[in-house]
BADO-41090 format. One line per 5 residues: number of its first residue (from 0); their letters; for each residue x negated, y negated, z negated of N, C-alpha, C. Coordinates in steps of 0.1 Angstrom, whole numbers. Example, Ala and Ser with C-alpha at 12.3 -4.5 7.8 and 13.67 -1.06 7.14 Angstrom:
BEGIN
0 = AS = -132/57/-78/-123/45/-78/-132/33/-78; -128/22/-71/-137/11/-71/-129/0/-79
This chain:
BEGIN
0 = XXXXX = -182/68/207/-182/66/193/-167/62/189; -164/69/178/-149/64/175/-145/56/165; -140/47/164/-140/37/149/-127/43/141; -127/38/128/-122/40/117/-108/33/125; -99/37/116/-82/23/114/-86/12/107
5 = XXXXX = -94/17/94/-98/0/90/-110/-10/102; -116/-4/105/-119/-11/118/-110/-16/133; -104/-5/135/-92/-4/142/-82/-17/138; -79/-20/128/-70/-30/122/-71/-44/116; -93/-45/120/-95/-59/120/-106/-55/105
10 = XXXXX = -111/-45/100/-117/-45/85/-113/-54/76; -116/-57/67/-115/-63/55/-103/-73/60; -106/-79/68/-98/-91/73/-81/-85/73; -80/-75/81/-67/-69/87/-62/-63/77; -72/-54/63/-66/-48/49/-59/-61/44
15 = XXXXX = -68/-68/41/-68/-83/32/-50/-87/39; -51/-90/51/-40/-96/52/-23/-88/52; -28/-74/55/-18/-66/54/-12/-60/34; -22/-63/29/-18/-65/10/-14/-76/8; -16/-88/13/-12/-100/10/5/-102/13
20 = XXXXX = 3/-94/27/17/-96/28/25/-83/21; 24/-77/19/31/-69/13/34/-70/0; 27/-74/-7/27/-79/-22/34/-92/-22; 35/-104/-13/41/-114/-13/57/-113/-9; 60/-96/1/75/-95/3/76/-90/-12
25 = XXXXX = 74/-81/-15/78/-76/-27/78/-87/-37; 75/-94/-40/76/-108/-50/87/-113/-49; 90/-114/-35/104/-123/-28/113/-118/-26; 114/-102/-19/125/-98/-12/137/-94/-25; 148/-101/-23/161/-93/-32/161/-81/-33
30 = XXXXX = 159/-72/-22/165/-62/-21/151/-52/-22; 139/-56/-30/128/-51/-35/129/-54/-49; 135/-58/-56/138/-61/-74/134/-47/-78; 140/-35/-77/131/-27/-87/120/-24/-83; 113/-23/-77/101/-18/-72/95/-30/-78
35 = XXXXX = 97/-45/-77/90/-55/-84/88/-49/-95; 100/-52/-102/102/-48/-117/94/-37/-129; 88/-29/-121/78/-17/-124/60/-23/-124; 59/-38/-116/50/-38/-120/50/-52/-125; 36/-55/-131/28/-64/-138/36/-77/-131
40 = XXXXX = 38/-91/-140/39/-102/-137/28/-109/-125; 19/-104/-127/11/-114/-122/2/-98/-112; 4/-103/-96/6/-91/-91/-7/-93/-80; -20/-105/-88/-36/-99/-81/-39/-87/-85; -37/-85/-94/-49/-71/-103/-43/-56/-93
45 = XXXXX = -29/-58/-91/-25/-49/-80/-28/-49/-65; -23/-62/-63/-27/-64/-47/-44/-60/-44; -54/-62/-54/-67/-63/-56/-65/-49/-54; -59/-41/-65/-64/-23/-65/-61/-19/-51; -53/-21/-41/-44/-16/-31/-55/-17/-23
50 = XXXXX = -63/-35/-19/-69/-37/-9/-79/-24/-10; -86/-23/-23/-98/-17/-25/-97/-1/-26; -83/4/-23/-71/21/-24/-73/20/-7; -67/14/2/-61/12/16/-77/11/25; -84/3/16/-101/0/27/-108/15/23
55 = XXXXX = -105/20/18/-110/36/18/-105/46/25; -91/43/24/-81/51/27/-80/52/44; -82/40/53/-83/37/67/-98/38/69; -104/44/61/-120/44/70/-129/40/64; -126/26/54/-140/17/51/-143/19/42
60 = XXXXX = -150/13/35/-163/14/29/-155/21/11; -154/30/8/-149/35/-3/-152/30/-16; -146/15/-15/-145/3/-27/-142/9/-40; -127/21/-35/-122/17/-48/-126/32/-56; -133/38/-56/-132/50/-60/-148/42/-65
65 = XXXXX = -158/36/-56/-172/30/-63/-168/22/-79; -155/18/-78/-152/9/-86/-140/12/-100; -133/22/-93/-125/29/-102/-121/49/-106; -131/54/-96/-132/65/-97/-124/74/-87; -123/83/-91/-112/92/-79/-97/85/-80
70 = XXXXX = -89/79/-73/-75/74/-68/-70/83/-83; -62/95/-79/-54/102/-88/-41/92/-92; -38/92/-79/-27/80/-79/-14/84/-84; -13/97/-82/1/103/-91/3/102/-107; -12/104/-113/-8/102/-130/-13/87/-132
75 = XXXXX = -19/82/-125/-21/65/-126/-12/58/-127; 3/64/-117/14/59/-116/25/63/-125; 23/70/-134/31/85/-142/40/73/-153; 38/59/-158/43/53/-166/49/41/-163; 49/44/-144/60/39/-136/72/47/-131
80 = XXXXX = 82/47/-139/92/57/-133/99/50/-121; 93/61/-108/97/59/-94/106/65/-91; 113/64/-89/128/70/-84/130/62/-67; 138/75/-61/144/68/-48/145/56/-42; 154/45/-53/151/35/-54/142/27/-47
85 = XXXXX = 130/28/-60/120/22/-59/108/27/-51; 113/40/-45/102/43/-35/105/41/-21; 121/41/-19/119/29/-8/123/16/-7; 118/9/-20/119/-7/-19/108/-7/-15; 96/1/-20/83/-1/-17/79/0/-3
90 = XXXXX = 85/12/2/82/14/17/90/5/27; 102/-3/18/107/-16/29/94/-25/32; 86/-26/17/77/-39/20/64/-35/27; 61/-22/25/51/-19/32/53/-18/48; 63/-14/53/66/-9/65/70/-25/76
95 = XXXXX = 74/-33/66/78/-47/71/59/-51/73; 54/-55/63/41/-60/57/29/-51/73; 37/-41/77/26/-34/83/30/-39/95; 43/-39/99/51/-47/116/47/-63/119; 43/-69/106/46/-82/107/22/-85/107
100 = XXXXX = 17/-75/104/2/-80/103/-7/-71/110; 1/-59/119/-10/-50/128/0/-52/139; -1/-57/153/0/-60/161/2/-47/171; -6/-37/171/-6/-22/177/2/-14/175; 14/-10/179/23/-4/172/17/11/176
105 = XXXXX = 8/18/178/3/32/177/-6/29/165; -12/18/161/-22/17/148/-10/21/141; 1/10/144/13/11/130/17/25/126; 21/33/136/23/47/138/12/56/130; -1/53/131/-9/61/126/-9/60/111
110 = XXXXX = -11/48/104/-11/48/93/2/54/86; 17/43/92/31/42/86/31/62/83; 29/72/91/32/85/84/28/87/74; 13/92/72/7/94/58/9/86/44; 9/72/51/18/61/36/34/71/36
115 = XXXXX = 38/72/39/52/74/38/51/89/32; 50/101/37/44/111/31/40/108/16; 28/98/10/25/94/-1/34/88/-12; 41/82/-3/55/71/-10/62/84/-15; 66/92/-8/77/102/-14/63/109/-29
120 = XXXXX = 59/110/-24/47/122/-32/45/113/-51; 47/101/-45/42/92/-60/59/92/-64; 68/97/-59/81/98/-66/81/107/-79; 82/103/-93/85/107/-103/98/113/-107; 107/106/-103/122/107/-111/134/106/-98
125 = X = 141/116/-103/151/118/-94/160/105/-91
């Protein structure tokens, strides 16, 4: 029998804590300021979408599409202009966020492509 990555990564527990941290570099890190800067002051309502984007996305239980419909994460994002920049401040915090709360570095491997592939993909602006 084969398990999911969100199983693989601890379920809810291992999403939960891998958004927390990621959301919490990005708050803090200097050298993540615009990638902050693009979103919302108050950064549950995101951390919330991601957990419930990422627990679908690695296998489990397809929260966020029950709850928000199909992803369609490119025009969702369309009145965030992403530029280079900001698409890898994003992938500093995610790629730290993912070294520092999955222990496996072949788990890390498995996910870290396809996010990254995606990171470029949600780039808007030159």
């Amino acid at each position: 029998m084969e398990i999911t990555l969100f199983q693989a990564i601890g379920g809810a527990n291992g999403v939960s804590a891998l958004c927390r941290r990621f959301y919490h570099l990005m708050d803090t890190l200097p050298e993540a300021a615009r990638c902050r800067a693009i979103h919302p002051a108050d950064l549950s309502g995101s951390e919330a979408k991601f957990y419930d984007y990422l627990t679908g996305y690695l296998g489990g239980p397809p929260v966020y599409v029950e709850k928000h419909g199909h992803p369609r994460l490119r025009s969702r994002h369309f009145g965030a202009e992403i530029g280079p920049l900001e698409r890898d401040e994003w992938l500093l915090c995610f790629n730290r966020a993912l070294d520092e709360t999955i222990a496996n570095p072949r788990l890390r491997d498995l996910i870290r492509e396809p996010v990254e592939r995606l990171a470029f993909h949600m780039q808007n602006k030159a």
